[in-house]
PAMIZA-179302 format. One record per residue (C-alpha): residue number from 1; x negated, z, y. Coordinates in Angstrom, 2 decimals, m for minus. Layout:
// residues N
r num = NUM px = X pz = Z py = Y .
...
This chain:
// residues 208
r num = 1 px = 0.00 pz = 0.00 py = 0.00 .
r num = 2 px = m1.74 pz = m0.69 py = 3.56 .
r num = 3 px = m0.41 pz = m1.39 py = 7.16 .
r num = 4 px = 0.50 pz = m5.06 py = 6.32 .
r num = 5 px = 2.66 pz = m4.18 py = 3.10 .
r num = 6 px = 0.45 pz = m6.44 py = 1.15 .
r num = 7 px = m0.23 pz = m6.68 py = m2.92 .
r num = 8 px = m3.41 pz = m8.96 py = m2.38 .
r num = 9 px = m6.05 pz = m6.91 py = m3.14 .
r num = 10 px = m3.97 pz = m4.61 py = m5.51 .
r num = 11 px = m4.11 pz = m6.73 py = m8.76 .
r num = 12 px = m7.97 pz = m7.61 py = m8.23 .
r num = 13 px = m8.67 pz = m3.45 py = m8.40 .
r num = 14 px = m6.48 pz = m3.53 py = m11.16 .
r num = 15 px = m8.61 pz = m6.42 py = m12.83 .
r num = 16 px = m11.61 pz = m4.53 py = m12.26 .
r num = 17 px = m10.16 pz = m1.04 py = m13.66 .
r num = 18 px = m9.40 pz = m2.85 py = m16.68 .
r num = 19 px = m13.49 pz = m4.33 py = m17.50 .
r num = 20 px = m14.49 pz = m0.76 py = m15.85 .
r num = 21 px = m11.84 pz = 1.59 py = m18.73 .
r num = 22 px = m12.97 pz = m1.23 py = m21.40 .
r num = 23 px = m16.79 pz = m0.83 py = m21.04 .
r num = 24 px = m16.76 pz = 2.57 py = m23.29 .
r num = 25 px = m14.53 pz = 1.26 py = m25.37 .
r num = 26 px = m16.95 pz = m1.39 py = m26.65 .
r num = 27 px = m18.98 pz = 0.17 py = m29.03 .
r num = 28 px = m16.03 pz = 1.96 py = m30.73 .
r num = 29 px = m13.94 pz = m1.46 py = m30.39 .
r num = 30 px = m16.76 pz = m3.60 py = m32.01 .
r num = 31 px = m17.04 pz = m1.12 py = m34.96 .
r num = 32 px = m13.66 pz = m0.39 py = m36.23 .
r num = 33 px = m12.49 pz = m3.25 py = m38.64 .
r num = 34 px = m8.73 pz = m2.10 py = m38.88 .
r num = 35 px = m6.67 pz = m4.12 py = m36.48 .
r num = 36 px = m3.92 pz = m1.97 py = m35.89 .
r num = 37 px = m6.24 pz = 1.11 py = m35.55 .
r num = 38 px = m8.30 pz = m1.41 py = m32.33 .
r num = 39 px = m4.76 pz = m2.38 py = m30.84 .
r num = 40 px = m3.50 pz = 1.48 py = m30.42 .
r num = 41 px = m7.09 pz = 2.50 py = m29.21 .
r num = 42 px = m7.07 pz = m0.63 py = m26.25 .
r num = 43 px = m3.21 pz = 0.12 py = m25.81 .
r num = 44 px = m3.58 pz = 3.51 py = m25.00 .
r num = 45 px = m6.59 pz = 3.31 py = m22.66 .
r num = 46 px = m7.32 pz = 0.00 py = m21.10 .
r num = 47 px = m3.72 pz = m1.28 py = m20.69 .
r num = 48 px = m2.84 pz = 1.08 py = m18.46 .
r num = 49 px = m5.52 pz = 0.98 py = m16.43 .
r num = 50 px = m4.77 pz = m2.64 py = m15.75 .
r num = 51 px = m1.04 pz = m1.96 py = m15.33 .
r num = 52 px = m1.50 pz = 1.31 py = m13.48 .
r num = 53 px = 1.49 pz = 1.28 py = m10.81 .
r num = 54 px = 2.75 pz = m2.34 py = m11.77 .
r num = 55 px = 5.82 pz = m0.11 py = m12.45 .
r num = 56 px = 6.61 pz = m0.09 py = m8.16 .
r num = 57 px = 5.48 pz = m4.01 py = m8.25 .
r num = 58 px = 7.74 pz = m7.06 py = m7.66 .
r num = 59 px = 7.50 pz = m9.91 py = m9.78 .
r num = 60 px = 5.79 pz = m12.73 py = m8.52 .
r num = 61 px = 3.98 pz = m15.28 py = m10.43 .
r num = 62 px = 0.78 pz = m14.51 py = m9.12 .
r num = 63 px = 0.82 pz = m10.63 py = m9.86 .
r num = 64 px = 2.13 pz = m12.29 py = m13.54 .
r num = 65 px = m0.75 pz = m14.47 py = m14.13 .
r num = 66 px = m3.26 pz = m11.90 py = m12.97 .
r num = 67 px = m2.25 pz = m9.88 py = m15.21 .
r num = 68 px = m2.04 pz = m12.17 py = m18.34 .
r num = 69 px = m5.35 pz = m13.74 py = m17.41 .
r num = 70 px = m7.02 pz = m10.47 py = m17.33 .
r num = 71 px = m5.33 pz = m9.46 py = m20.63 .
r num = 72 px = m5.97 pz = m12.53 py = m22.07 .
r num = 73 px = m9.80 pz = m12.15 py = m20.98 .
r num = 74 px = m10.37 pz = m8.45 py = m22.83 .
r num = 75 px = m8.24 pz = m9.68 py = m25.63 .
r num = 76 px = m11.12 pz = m12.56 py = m26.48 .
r num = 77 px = m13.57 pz = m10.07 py = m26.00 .
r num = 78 px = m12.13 pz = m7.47 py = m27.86 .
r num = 79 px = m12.16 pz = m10.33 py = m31.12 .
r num = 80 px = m15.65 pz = m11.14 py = m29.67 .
r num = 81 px = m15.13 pz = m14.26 py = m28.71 .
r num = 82 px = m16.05 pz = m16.42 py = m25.55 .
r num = 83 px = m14.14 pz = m18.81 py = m24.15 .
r num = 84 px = m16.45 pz = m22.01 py = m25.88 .
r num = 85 px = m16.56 pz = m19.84 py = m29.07 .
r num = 86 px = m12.24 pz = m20.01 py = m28.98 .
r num = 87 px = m12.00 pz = m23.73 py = m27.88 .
r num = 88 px = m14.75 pz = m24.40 py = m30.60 .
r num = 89 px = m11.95 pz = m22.71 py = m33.40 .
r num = 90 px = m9.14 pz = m24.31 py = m32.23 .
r num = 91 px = m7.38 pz = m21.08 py = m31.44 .
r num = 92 px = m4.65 pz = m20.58 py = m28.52 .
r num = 93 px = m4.28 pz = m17.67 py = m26.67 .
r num = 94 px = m1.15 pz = m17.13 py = m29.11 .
r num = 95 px = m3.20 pz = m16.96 py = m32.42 .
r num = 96 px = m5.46 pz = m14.20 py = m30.15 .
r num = 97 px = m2.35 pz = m12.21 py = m29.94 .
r num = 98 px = m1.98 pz = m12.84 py = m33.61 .
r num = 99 px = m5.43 pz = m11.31 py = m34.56 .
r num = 100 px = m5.31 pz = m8.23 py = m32.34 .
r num = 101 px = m1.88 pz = m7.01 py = m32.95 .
r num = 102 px = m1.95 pz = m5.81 py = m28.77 .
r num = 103 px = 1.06 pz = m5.12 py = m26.71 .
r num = 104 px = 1.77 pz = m8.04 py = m24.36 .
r num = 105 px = 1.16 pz = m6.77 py = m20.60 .
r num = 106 px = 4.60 pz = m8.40 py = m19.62 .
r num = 107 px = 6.54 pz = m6.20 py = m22.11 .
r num = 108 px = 4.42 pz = m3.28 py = m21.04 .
r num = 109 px = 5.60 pz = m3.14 py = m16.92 .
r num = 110 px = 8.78 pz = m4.86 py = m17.76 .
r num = 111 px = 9.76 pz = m0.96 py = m19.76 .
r num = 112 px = 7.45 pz = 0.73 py = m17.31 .
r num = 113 px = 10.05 pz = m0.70 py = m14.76 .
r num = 114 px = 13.13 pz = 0.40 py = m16.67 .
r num = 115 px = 11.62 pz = 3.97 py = m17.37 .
r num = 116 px = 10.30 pz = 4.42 py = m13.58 .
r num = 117 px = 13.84 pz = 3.22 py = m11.85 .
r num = 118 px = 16.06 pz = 5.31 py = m14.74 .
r num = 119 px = 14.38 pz = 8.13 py = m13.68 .
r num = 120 px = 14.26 pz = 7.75 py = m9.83 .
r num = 121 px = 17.77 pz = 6.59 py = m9.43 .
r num = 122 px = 19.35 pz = 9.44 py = m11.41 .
r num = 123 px = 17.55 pz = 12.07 py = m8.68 .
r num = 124 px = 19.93 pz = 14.15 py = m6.72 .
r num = 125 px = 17.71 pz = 15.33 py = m4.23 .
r num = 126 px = 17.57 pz = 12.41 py = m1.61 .
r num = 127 px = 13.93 pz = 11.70 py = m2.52 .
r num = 128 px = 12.02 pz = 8.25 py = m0.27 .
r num = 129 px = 11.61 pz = 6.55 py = m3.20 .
r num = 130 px = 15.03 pz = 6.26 py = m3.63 .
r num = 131 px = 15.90 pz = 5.50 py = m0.59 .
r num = 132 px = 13.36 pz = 2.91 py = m0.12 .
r num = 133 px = 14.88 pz = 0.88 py = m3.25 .
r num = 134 px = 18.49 pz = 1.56 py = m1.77 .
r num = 135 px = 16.97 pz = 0.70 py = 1.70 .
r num = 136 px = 18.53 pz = m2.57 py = 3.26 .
r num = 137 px = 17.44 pz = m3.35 py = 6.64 .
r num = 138 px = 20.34 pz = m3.67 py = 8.73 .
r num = 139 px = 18.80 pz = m4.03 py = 12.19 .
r num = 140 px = 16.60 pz = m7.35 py = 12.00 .
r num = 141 px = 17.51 pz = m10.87 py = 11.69 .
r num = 142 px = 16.68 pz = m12.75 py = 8.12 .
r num = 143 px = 13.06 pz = m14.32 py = 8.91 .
r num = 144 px = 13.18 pz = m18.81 py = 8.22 .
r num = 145 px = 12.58 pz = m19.74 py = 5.13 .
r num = 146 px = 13.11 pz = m18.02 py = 1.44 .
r num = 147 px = 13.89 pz = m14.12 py = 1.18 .
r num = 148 px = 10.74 pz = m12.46 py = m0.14 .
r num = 149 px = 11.17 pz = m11.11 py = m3.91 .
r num = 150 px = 12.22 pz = m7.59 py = m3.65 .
r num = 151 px = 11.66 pz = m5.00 py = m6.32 .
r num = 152 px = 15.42 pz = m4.80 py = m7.70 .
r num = 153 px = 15.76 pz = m8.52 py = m8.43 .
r num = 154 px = 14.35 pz = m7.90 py = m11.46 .
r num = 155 px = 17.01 pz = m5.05 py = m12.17 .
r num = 156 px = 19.82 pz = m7.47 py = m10.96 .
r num = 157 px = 19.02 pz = m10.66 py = m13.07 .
r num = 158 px = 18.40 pz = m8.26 py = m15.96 .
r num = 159 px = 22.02 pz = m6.93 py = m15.91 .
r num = 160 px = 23.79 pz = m10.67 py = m15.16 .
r num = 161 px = 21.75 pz = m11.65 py = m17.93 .
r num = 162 px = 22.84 pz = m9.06 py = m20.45 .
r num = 163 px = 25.89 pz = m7.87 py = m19.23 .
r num = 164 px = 28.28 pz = m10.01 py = m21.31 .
r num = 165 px = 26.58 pz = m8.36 py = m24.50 .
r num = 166 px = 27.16 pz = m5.19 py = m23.11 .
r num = 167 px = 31.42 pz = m5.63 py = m22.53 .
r num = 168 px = 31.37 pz = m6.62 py = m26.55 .
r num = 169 px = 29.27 pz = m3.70 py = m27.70 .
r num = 170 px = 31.85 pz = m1.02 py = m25.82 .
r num = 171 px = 34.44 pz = m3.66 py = m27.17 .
r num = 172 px = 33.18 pz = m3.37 py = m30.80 .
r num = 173 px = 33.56 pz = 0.45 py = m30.46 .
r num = 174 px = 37.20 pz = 0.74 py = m29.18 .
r num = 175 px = 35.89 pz = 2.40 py = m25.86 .
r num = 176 px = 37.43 pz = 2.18 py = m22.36 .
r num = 177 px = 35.09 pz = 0.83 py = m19.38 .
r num = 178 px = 37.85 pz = 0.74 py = m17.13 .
r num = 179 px = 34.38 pz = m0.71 py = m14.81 .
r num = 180 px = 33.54 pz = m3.07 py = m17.31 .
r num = 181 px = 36.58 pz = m4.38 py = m18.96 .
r num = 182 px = 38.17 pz = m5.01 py = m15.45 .
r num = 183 px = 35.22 pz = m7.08 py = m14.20 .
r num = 184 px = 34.07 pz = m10.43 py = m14.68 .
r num = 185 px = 30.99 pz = m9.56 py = m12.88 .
r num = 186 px = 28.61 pz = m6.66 py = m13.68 .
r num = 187 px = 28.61 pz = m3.68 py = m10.98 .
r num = 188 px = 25.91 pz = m2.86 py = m9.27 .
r num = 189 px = 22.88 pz = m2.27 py = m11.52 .
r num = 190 px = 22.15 pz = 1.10 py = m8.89 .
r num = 191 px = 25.79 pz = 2.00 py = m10.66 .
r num = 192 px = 24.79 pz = 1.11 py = m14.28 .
r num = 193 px = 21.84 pz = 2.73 py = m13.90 .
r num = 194 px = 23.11 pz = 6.71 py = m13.54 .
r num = 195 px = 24.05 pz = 6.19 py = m16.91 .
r num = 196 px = 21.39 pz = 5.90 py = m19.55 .
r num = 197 px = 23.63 pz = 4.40 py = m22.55 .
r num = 198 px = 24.50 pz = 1.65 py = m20.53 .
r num = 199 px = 21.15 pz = 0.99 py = m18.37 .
r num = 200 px = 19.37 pz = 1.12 py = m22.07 .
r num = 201 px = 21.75 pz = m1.61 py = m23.43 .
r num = 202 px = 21.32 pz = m4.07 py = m20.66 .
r num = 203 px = 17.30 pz = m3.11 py = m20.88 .
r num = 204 px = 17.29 pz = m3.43 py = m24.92 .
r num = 205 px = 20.52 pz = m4.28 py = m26.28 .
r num = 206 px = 19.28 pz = m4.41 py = m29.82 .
r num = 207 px = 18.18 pz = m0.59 py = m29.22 .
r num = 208 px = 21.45 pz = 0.69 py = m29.10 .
């Protein structure tokens, strides 16, 4: 966060958080010969150092292929590979993921996201986080051009994307959503959200 309310330079220290946490790892990394054992150790260190606040983020293809490039990067090291070692093999960045059984960065902030705006939104104590997601500026003119991505879009297309499985699951259990049935559009997702039944089905539908 700085003066200008600019993410520039916040994915680049992220980037270099991620070679700084893997650098221990290395040894240990290089060593171990189980798979699954090498994806929980690099899961539970080095991803979130490279996805350390991407929870507060908006989405914007360029935080998005920082992020996967990056990944991507330690991944082929953590195989030891190069780049000229993987092209030499044949192998896409999809038969990486195969081999190292590691959590895709995407998935990772996309729950991070869920989990961070479950929990803010169902404070009662008037906290500034919450009231800089609810904030809607009321006092300026809309600038020329296309709105800049705001943090909740992602919450918004994620509920008019799943809300349709959501009426049939209440529908498959008898249950009255006198808020849901009546609609043909989903409510707000700052209304869905107070209730964590509901916000986890339009997260993970097949969770429920």
């Amino acid at each position: 966060m700085n003066v200008e309310n600019s993410m520039k330079e916040e994915p680049d220290r992220r980037r270099r958080a991620a070679w700084a946490a893997f650098g221990p790892l290395k040894e240990a990394t290089d060593q171990l010969r189980n798979p699954e054992v090498r994806a929980h150790l690099f899961d539970s260190t080095d991803l979130p150092a490279l996805c350390y606040g991407a929870k507060t983020w908006v989405d914007t293809s360029t935080t998005s292929r920082i992020l996967r490039t990056t990944h991507t990067a330690l991944e082929r090291r953590l195989l030891r590979h190069n780049w000229h070692s993987q092209y030499l093999a044949g192998m896409r960045s999809s038969d990486l993921r195969n081999l190292s059984h590691l959590r895709d960065p995407g998935e990772y902030t996309s729950t991070a996201k869920h989990t961070w705006a479950s929990h803010i939104m169902r404070k009662t104590n008037d906290r500034w986080t919450k009231r800089t997601v609810e904030w809607t500026p009321r006092e300026c003119k809309r600038p020329l051009g296309r709105p800049p991505t705001r943090l909740a879009d992602v919450f918004v297309n994620k509920v008019n994307q799943l809300y349709p499985q959501l009426q049939l699951f209440y529908r498959s259990r008898h249950e009255t959503r006198k808020h849901y049935h009546a609609r043909t559009r989903p409510p707000p997702w700052t209304t869905i959200v107070k209730e964590r039944n509901e916000w986890r089905m339009c997260w993970c539908p097949h969770n429920t």
